[in-house]
KELO-485253 format. One line per 8 residues: number of its first residue (from 1); their letters; for each residue x, y, z of C-alpha. Coordinates in steps of 0.2 Angstrom, whole numbers, m for minus. Example, Ala and Ser with C-alpha at 12.3 -4.5 7.8 and 13.67 -1.06 7.14 Angstrom:
BEGIN
1	AS	62,m22,39; 68,m5,36
end
This chain:
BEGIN
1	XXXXXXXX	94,244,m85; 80,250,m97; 67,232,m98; 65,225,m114; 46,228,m123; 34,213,m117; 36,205,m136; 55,204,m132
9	XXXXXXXX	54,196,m115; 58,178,m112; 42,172,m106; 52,163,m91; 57,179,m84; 37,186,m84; 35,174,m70; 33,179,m51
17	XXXXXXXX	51,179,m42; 55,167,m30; 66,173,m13; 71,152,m9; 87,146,m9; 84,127,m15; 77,115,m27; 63,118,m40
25	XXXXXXXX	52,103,m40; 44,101,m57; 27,93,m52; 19,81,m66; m2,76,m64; m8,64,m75; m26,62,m76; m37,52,m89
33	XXXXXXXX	m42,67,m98; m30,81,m95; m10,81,m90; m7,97,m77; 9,104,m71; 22,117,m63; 35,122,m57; 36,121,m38
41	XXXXXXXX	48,133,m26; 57,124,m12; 42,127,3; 31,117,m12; 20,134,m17; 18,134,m36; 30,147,m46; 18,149,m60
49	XXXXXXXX	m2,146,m62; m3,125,m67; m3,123,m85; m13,110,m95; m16,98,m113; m29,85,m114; m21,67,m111; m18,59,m130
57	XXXXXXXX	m32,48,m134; m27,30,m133; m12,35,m121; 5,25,m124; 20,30,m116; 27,38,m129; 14,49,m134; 14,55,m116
65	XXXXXXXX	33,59,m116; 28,70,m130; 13,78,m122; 25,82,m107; 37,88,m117; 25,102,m125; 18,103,m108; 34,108,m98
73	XXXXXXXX	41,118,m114; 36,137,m104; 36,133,m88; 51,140,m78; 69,129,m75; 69,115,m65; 81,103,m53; 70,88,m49
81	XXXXXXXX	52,81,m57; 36,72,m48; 25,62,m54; 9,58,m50; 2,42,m62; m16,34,m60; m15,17,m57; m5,5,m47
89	XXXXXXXX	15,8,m45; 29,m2,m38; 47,5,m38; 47,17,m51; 35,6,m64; 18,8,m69; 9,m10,m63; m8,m6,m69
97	XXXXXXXX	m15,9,m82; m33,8,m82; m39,22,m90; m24,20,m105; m16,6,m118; m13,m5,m102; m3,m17,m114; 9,m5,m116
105	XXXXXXXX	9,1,m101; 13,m14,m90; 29,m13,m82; 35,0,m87; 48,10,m79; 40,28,m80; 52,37,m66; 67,31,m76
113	XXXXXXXX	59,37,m95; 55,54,m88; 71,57,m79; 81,53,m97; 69,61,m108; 70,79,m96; 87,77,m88; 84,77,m71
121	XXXXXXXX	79,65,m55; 61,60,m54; 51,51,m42; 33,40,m46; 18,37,m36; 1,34,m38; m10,50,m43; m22,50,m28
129	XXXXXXXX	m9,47,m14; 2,62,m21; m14,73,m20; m16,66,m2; 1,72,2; m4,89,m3; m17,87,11; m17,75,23
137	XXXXXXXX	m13,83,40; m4,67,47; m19,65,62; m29,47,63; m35,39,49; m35,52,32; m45,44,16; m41,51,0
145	XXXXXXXX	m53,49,m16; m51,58,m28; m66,58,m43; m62,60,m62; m62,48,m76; m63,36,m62; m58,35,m43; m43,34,m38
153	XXXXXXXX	m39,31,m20; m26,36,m6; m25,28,15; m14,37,28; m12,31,43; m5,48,56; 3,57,39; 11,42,32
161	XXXXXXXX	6,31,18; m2,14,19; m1,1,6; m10,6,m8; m28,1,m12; m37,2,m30; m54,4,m22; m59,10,m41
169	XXXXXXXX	m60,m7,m45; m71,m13,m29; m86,m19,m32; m99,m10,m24; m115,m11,m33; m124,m24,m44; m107,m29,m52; m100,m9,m55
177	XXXXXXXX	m86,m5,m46; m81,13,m42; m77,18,m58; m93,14,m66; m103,18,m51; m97,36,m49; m83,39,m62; m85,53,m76
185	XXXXXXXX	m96,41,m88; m109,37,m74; m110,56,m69; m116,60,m87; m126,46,m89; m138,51,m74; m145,67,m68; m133,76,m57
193	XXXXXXXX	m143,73,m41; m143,54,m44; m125,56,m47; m124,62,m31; m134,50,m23; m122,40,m26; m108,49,m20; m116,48,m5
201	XXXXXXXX	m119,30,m6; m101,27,m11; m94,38,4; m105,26,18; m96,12,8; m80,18,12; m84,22,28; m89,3,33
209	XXXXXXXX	m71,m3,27; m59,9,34; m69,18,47; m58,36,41; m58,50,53; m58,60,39; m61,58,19; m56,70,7
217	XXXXXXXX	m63,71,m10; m52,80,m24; m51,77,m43; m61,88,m57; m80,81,m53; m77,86,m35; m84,101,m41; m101,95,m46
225	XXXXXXXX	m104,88,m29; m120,98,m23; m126,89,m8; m121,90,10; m107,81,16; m103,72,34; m95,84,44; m78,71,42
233	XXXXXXXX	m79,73,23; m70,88,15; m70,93,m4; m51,98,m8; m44,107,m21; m38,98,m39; m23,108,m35; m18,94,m22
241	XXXXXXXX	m11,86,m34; 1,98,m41; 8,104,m25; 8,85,m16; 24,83,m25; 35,93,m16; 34,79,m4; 40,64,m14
249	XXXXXXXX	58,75,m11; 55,73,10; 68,57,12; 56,51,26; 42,52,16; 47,44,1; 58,31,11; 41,26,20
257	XXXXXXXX	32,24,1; 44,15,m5; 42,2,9; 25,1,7; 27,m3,m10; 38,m16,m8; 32,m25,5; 14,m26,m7
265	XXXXXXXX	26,m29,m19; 34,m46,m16; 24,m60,m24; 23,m48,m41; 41,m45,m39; 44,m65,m41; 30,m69,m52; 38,m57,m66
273	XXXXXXXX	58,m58,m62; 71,m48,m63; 69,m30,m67; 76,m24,m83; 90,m17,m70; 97,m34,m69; 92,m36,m51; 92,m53,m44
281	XXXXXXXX	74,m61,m42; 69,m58,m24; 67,m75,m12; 48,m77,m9; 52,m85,7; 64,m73,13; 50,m57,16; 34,m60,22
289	XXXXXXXX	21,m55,10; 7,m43,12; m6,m39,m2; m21,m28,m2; m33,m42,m9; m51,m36,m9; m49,m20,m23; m37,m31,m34
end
């Protein structure tokens, strides 16, 4: 059969084929300043080169369902969606939003408003520990950071995920926390060697609390780093965070997150009650409660 001229061809079918039987994983990044995705074949290798929009200024939820929405429009079919969110997540719900409207954004039930918006299954999860599943090669004690609009932050402990910890918001010098000592604001207030300076400064810091055999740095300022690094500190690419989403859709994996998240979980789950689900108010007395209390 003759192939149609390149201005009659869907633009789906001008797409690399793919020789796996399974699910496509449509893999969702969203970053303070830019929303990334693809398509993902089963083995979690991208379809199609990642594409991007800026993140709307002043980002509600529903002005990011319609970024998505233009965003995804190209890209090829899809059976199943990840998300990778920055800022705290419990169950399918955003906790904290930083670098957004966090008004609008608290509690609210992202996984579920995705899946009815695009019509298929999703799974959340914090941004950094998404990128950190991408990498992480399941051996000792993996730190993720990943440097952007701010820090965001991943622990694995052999491959699998720890509770989570908002080490952006740590303070770590003279009153800044992470975010305003090395986030994008701080790095073009100051000349790029200070900035890295600090880096390095940051890096020791994190170091003396988890004592990682190895830290990975990823995010879109990753790229400016110009120092020497120790040799347990590797620079990843941002990519991480696209293909990290093929394993929210590992049973054992995401099984393992979600126990993490509710055992951090517990006193938040009481303090607001039920979820909008209908689900009865958890007993506090009943699970023992864990809380990662110094990032808060």
């Amino acid at each position: 059969m003759t192939r149609p001229p390149a201005s009659e061809q869907d633009p789906k079918e001008d797409r690399a084929p793919t020789f796996m039987d399974g699910p496509r994983t449509l893999a969702i990044d969203i970053g303070g300043t830019g929303v990334k995705a693809s398509v993902l074949d089963p083995a979690g290798q991208m379809l199609v080169t990642r594409v991007r929009v800026p993140t709307p200024d002043s980002c509600r939820p529903e002005t990011l369902l319609s970024a998505i929405a233009d965003l995804t429009a190209a890209l090829p079919e899809f059976d199943r969606i990840s998300i990778g969110f920055p800022g705290v997540i419990r169950n399918g719900r955003v906790i904290t939003a930083p670098h957004f409207d966090g008004e609008a954004w608290h509690d609210c039930p992202l996984e579920d408003i995705v899946s009815r918006h695009l019509g298929k299954p999703a799974r959340l999860l914090n941004d950094a520990e998404v990128q950190g599943l991408g990498i992480v090669a399941g051996r000792g004690l993996e730190v993720v950071l990943t440097l952007g609009t701010g820090v965001g932050s991943a622990v694995f402990s052999n491959g699998g995920l720890a509770p989570h910890l908002e080490l952006a918001h740590h303070p770590i010098h003279k009153g800044k926390t992470y975010n305003d000592y090395i986030g994008n604001d701080a790095r073009r207030a100051h000349s790029i060697r200070r900035w890295n300076r600090r880096v390095l400064k940051t890096i020791g810091i994190v170091y003396s609390l988890l004592h990682f055999d190895v830290l990975y740095i990823g995010g879109g300022n990753a790229a400016h780093i110009v120092v020497d690094l120790p040799d347990d500190v590797r620079v990843v690419s941002n990519d991480a965070g696209i293909t990290g989403g093929i394993r929210l859709w590992d049973d054992v994996v995401w099984q393992a997150a979600c126990g993490s998240q509710t055992r951090n979980d517990q006193a938040a789950s009481a303090d607001r009650g039920p979820r909008r689900t209908g689900a009865s108010r958890r007993d506090r007395s009943a699970v023992p409660i864990a809380r990662a209390t110094t990032p808060a």
